[in-house]
C-alpha positions in Angstrom: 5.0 -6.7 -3.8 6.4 -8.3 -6.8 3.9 -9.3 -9.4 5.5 -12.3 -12.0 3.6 -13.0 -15.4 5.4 -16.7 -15.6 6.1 -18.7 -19.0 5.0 -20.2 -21.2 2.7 -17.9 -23.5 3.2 -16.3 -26.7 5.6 -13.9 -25.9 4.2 -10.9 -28.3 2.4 -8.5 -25.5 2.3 -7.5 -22.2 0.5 -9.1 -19.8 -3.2 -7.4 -18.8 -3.5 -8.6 -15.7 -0.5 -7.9 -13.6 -0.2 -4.4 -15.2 -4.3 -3.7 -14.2 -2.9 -4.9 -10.4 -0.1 -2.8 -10.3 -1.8 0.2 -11.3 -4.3 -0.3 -7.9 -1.2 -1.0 -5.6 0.4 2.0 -7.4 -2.7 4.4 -6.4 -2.6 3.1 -3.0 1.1 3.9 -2.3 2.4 0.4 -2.4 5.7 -0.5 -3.6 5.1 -2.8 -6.4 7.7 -4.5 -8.9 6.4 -6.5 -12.2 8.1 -9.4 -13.9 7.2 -10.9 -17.4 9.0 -14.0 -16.8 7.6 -14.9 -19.7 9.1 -12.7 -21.9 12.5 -12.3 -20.2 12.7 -16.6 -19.6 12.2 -17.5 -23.0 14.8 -14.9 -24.5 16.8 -16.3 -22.0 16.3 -19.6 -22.7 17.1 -19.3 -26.2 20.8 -17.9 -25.3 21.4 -20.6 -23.4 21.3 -22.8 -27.0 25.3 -22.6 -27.8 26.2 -25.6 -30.4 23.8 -27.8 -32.2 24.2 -31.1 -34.2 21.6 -31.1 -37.3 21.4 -28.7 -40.1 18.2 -27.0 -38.8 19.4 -26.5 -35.7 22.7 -25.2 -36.2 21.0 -23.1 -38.8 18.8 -21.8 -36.2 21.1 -21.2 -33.9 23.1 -19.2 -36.4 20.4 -17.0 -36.9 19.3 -16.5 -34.0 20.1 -12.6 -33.3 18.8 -11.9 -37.0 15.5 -13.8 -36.1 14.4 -11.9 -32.9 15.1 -8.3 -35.0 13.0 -9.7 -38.2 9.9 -10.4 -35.6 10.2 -7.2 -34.7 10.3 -5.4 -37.9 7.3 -5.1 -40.1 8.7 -6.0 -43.3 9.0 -9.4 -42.1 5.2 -9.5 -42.2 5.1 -8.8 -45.6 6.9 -12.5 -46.1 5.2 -14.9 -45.0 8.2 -17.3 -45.7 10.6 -15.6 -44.1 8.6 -15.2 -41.0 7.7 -18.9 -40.7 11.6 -19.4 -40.7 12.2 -17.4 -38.0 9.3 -18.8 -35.4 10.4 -22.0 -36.7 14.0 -21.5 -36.1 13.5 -19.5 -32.7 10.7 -22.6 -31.5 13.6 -24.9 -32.2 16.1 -23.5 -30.3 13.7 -23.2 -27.3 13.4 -27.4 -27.7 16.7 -28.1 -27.6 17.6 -25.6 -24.6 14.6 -27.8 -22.6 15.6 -31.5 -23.7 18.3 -32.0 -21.2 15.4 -32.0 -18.0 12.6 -33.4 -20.5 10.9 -31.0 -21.4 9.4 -30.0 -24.7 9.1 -25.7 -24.8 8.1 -23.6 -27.4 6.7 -20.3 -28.2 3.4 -21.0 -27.5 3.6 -24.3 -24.9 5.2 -26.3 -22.7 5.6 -29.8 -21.2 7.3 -31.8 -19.1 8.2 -35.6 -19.3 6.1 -37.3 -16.1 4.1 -34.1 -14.8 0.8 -33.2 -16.2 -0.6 -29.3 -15.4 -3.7 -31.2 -14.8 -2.9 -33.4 -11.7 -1.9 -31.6 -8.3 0.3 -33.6 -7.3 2.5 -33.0 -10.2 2.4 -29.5 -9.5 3.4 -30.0 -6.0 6.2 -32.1 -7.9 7.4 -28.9 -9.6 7.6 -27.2 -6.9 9.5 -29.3 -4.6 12.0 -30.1 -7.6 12.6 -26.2 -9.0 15.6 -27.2 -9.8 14.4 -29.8 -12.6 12.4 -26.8 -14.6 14.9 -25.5 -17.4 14.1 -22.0 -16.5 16.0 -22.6 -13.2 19.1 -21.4 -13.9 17.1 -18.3 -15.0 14.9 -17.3 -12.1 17.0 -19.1 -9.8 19.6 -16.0 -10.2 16.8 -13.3 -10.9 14.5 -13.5 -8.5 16.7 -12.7 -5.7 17.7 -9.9 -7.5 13.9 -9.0 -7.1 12.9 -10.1 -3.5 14.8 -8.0 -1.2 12.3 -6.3 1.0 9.5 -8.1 -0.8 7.0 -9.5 1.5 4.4 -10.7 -1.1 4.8 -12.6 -4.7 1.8 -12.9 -6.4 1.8 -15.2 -9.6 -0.4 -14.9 -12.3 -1.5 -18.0 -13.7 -3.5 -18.0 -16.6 -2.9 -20.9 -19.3 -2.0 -24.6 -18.9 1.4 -23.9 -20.2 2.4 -22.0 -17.5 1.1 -24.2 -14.8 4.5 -26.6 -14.2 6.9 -23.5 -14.3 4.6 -21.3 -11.8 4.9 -23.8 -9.7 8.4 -24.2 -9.9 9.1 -21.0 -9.4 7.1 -21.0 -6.2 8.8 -23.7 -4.8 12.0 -22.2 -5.1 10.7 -18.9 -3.5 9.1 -21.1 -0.8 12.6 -22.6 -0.2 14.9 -19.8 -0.3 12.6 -17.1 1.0 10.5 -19.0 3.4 8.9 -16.0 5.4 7.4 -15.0 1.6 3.3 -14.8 1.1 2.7 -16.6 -2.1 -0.5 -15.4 -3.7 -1.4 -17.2 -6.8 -4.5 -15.9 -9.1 -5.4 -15.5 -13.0 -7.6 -16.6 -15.5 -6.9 -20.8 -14.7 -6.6 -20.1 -10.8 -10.5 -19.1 -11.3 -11.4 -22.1 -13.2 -9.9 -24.4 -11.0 -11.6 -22.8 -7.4 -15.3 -22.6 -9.8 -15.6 -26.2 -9.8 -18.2 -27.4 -7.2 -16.6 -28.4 -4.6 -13.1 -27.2 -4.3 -10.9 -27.7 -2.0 -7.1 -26.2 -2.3 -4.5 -29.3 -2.6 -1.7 -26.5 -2.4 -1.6 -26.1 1.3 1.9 -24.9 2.6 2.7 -23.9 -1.1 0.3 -21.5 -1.9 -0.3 -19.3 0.6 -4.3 -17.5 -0.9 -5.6 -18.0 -4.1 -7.3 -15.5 -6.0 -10.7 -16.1 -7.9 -11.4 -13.4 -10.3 -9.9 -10.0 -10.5 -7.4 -9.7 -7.7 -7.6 -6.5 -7.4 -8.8 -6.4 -3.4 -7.4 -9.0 -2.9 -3.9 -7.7 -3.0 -4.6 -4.6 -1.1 -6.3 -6.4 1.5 -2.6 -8.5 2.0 -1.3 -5.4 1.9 -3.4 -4.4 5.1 -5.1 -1.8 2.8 -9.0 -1.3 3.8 -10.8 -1.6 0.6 -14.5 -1.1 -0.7 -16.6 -3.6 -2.4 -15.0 -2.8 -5.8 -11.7 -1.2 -6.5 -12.1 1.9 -8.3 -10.8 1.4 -12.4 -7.7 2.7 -13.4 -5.5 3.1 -16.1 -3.4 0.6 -16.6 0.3 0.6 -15.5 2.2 -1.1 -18.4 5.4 1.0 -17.8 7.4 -0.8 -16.2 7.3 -3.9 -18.4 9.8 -4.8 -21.2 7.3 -3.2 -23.7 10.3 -3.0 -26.9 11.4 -6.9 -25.8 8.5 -8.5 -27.5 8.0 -10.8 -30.5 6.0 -8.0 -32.6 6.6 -5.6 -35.0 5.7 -2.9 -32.5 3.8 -2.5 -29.2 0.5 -4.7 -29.4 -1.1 -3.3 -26.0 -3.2 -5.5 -24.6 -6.9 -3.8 -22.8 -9.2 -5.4 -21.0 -13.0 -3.1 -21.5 -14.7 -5.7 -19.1 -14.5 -9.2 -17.2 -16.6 -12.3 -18.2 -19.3 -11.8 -21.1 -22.1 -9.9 -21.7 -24.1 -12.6 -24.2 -23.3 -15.0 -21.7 -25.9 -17.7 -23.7 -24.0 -20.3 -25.1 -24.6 -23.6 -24.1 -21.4 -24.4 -24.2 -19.6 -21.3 -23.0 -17.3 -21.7 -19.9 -17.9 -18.6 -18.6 -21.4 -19.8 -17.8 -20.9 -22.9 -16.4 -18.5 -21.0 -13.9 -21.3 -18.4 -13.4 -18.6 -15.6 -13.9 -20.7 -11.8 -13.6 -20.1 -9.7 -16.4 -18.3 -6.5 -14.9 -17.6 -4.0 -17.7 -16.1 -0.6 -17.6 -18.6 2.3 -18.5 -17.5 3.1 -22.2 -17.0 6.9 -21.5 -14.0 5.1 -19.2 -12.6 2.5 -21.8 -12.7 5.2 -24.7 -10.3 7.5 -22.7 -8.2 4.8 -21.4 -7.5 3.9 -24.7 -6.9 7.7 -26.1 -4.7 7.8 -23.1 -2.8 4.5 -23.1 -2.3 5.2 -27.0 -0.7 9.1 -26.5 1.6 8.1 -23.6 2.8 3.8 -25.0 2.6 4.9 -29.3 1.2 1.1 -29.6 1.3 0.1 -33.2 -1.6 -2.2 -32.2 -4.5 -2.2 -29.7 -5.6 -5.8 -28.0 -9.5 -6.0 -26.5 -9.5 -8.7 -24.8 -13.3 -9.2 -23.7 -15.1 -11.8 -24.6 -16.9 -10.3 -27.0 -16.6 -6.6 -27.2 -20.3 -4.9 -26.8 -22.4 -3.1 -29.5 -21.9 0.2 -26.9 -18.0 -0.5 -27.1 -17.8 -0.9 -31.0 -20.6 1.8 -31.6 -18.3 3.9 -29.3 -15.0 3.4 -31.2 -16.6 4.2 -34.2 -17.4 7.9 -33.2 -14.2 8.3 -31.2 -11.0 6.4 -32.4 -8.3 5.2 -29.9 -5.7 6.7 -32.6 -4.3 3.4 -33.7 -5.4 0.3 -35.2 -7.4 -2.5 -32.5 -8.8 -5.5 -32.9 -10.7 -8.1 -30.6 -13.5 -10.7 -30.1 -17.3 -9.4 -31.3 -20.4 -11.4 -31.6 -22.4 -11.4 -35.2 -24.4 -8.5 -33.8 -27.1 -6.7 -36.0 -24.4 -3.3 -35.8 -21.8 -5.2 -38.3 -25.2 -5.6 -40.4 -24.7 -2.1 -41.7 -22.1 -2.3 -44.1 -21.8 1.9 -43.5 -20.8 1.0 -39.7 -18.2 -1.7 -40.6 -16.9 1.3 -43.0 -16.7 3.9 -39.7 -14.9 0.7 -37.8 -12.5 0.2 -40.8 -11.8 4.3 -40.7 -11.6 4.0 -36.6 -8.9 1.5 -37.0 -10.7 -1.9 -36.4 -8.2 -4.2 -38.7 -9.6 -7.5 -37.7 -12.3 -8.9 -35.9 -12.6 -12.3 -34.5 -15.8 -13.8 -34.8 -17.0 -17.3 -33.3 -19.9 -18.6 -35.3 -19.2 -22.1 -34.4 -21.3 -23.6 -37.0 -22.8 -23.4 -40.7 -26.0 -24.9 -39.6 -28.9 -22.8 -38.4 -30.6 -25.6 -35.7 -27.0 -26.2 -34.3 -26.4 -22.3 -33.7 -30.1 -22.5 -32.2 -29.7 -25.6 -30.3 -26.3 -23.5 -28.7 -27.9 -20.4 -28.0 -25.8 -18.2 -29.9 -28.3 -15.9 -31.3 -26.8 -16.0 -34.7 -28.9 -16.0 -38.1 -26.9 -17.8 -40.4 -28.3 -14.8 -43.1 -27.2 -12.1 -41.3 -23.8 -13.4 -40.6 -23.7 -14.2 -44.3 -24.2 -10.2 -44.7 -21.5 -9.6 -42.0 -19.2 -11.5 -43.6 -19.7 -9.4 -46.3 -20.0 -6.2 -45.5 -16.3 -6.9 -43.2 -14.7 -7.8 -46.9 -15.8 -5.1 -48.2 -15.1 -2.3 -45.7 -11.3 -4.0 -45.3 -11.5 -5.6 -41.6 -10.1 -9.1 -41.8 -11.9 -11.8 -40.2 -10.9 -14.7 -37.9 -13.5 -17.6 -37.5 -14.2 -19.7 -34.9 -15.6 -23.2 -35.6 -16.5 -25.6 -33.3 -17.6 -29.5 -34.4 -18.9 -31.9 -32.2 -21.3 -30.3 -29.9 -24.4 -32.4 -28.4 -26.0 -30.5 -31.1 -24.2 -31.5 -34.5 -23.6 -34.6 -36.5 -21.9 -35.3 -39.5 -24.7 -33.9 -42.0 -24.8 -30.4 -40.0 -20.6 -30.3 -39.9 -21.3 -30.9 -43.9 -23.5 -27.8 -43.7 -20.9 -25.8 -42.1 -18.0 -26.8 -44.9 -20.8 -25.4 -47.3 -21.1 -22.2 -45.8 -17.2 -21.8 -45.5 -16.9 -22.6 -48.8 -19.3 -20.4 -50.0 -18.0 -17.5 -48.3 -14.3 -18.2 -48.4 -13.7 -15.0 -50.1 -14.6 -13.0 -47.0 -12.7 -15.2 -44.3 -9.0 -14.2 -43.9 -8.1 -16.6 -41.0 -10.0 -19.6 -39.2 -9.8 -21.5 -36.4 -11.1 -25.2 -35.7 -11.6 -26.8 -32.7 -13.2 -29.6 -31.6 -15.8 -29.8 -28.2 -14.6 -29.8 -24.9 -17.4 -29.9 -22.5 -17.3 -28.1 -19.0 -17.4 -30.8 -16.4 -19.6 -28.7 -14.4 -21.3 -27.1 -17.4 -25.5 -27.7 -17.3 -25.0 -30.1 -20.5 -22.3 -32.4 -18.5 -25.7 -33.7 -16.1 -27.7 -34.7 -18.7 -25.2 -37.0 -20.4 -23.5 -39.7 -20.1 -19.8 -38.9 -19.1 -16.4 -40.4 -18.9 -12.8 -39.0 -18.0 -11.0 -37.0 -20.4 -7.9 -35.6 -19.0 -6.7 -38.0 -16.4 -5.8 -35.4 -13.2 -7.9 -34.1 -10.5 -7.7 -30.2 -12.0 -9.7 -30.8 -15.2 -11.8 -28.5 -16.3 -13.1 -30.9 -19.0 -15.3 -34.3 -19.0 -15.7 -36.5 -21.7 -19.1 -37.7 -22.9 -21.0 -39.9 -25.3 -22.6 -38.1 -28.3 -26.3 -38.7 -28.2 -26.5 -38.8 -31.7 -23.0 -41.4 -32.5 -21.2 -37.4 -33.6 -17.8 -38.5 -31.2 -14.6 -37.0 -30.9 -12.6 -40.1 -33.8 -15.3 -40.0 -36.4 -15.5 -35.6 -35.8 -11.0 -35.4 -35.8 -11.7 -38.1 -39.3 -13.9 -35.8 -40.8 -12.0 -32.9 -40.0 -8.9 -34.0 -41.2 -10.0 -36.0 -44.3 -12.3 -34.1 -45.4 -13.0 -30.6 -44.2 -9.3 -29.5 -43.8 -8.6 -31.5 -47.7 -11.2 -28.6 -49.7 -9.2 -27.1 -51.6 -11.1 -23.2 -50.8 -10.9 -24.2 -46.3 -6.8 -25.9 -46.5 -6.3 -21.6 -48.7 -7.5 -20.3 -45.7 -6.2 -22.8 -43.1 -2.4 -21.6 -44.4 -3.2 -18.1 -43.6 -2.9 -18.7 -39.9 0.9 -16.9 -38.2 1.9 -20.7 -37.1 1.9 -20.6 -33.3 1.3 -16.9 -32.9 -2.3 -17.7 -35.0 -4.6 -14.7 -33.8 -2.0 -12.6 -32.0 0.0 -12.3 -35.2 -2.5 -12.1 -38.0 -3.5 -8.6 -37.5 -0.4 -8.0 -39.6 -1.1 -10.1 -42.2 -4.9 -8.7 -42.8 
């Protein structure tokens, strides 16, 4: 089997998934390769930049070689000038090398002029046309360096971004290997086949699609007789182009469980999908990571749960993984104790990302988070002070907020700006087949028959112009939120900030 991680996504870490599957076809003795064409499309897509007209881009160009080495050195990260040059520079040269077929790519996203990830038929577009995608001179010439004695190609779609060129890159394996089993699965896959009703619209392109982990699913095309649940294993990251990423070492990505354990917000997707929480015993996910850190020297650990359990964080507290980590965590009474966030700090936790979504206590109830806006305040705190950086999550225009609560939340961010290193903003997208979408008055949002989103009228007048107008002239314009906003790694954001903390 070959297993391909397709672009476009940030390019700074391995990919999870297809390293978790090839560690099962591994233990069951079958030949597997692994592709990040990711990784290797966009490095290749910058070389194919050659000559540029304007000043930035023939600057960029210029610099090119000396840009890829300063991501991948930490002093860079100690400027945050010179390191916006570089992803600015590099993000340029990726838009040029994509204008010729239409197509706007950059480190963290893509698109294409007259196909929309959302619609089918525009992915079924991509893949007759491979040849339109600008990565086709790229996997046009390395995948058949790859197939020979492949039977299966499994694809492992996971973000909108890398929808169009997934499908590309099947169509060309459809059309040059025709007796190939295409098996397409990842985190968006399992969106798309949770909405009520679905039908595939990617008959004689796709050959299975995979909802959830794919694990069985792959040994069962492999004719391997499996149980219920595959048995957890380490995963198999060495084959992967772990010194090729945009980092200043190995950020190693570790998934500790799938879906979430809260799994109470109103607005979550993971519960209008009805995803079950599987976790990994924490005995298991303490000595993965021992392990994994001994035989890959990460620089930096990547949970990638949900929200990462009080077990889990308790657990890493009393037994270290040996480097530093960082992931998503819930406001939980543990970070209360400002001795625990110390024994975090001296385990290695540099940064923990926290969604509290709003500054308003009846919003946060109204959404099920099971937050108290005063022990979050002593969270916030006690984080500062035992030196883990914090990203926030915000989200404005729920069913739940107007205007006067979103005034609430610039209050509280403003009064605790000291102890917030990075934030995120975002404004609501609700599930079309979340519990909230029946009980309001909807209308489309993305135009395409594989949204995931609806739009809706606000039952209180709190819509998507007057929340973007808010945001933009007024929360984003305090002077203590824009100090904060400007922290962000632009287009890494998250994946990069660790090493800014």
């Amino acid at each position: 089997m070959l297993l391909i991680f397709p672009p476009v996504a940030k390019p700074c870490e391995p990919p999870a998934g297809i390293a978790r599957l090839a560690a099962t076809l591994h233990a069951a003795n079958i030949p597997c390769l692994l592709l990040d064409g990711n990784c290797e499309g966009l490095l290749w897509l910058m070389e194919r930049v050659q000559g540029a007209d304007d000043t930035w881009s023939r600057r960029a160009v210029n610099n090119r070689v000396k840009h890829l080495a300063s991501l991948r050195h930490p002093r860079t990260y100690r400027s945050p000038d010179r390191y916006g040059r570089a992803v600015s520079d590099l993000n340029r040269l990726l838009a040029i090398a994509g204008q010729q077929e239409g197509a706007i790519v950059g480190l963290s996203d893509y698109q294409q002029q007259g196909l929309s990830p959302l619609r089918s038929a525009d992915l079924l577009a991509a893949a007759e046309h491979p040849q339109r995608n600008p990565f086709f001179p790229w996997f046009s010439r390395r995948l058949p360096e790859l197939l020979g004695g492949v039977r299966t190609v499994g694809f492992s779609l996971n973000y909108l971004s890398q929808a169009i060129c997934t499908f590309a890159m099947i169509g060309y394996v459809k059309k040059e290997f025709p007796g190939m089993v295409v098996a397409l699965g990842g985190g968006l896959v399992t969106s798309w086949m949770k909405r009520p009703g679905w039908r595939t619209p990617f008959e004689g392109v796709v050959d299975h699609l995979v909802a959830g982990p794919g694990e069985e699913a792959l040994l069962t095309l492999a004719g391997v007789a499996t149980k219920r649940q595959s048995p957890h294993l380490l995963p198999a990251y060495s084959s992967l182009p772990l010194r090729e990423y945009l980092s200043p070492g190995l950020i190693l990505p570790y998934n500790a469980s799938s879906g979430c354990w809260w799994n109470n917000c109103s607005f979550c997707p993971e519960r209008a999908e009805g995803n079950e929480y599987r976790p990994i015993p924490t005995r298991k996910v303490l000595a993965d990571l021992q392990a994994l850190t001994a035989r890959e020297r990460p620089l930096l650990i990547h949970l990638l749960d949900n929200a990462i359990t009080p077990a889990l964080l308790q657990g890493l507290a009393e037994n270290p993984p040996g480097t530093d980590w960082y992931g998503f965590a819930r406001f939980g009474a543990e970070l209360a104790d400002p001795a625990f966030c110390v024994a975090l700090r001296a385990a290695g936790c540099v940064m923990l990302k926290l969604g509290l979504e709003s500054g308003d206590q009846g919003v946060l109830d109204r959404l099920n988070k099971g937050i108290q806006l005063g022990a979050a305040s002593r969270i916030l705190m006690n984080l500062k002070q035992a030196g883990i950086a914090v990203y926030l999550y915000l989200l404005f225009g729920t069913p739940a907020e107007t205007e006067t609560e979103a005034r609430r939340t610039l209050e509280f961010i403003v009064k605790h700006r000291d102890s917030i290193a990075f934030m995120n903003l975002a404004i609501f997208n609700m599930p079309i087949h979340g519990d909230e979408a029946a009980e309001m008055a909807t209308e489309p949002f993305y135009a395409g028959d594989l949204s995931l989103y609806t739009g809706f009228k606000h039952p209180r007048g709190w819509d998507r112009k007057p929340v973007r107008r808010f945001l933009d002239h007024e929360f984003k314009k305090e002077p203590a939120i824009a100090a904060i906003l400007r922290n962000d790694p632009p287009l890494f954001t998250s994946n990069h900030a660790p090493f800014f903390a």
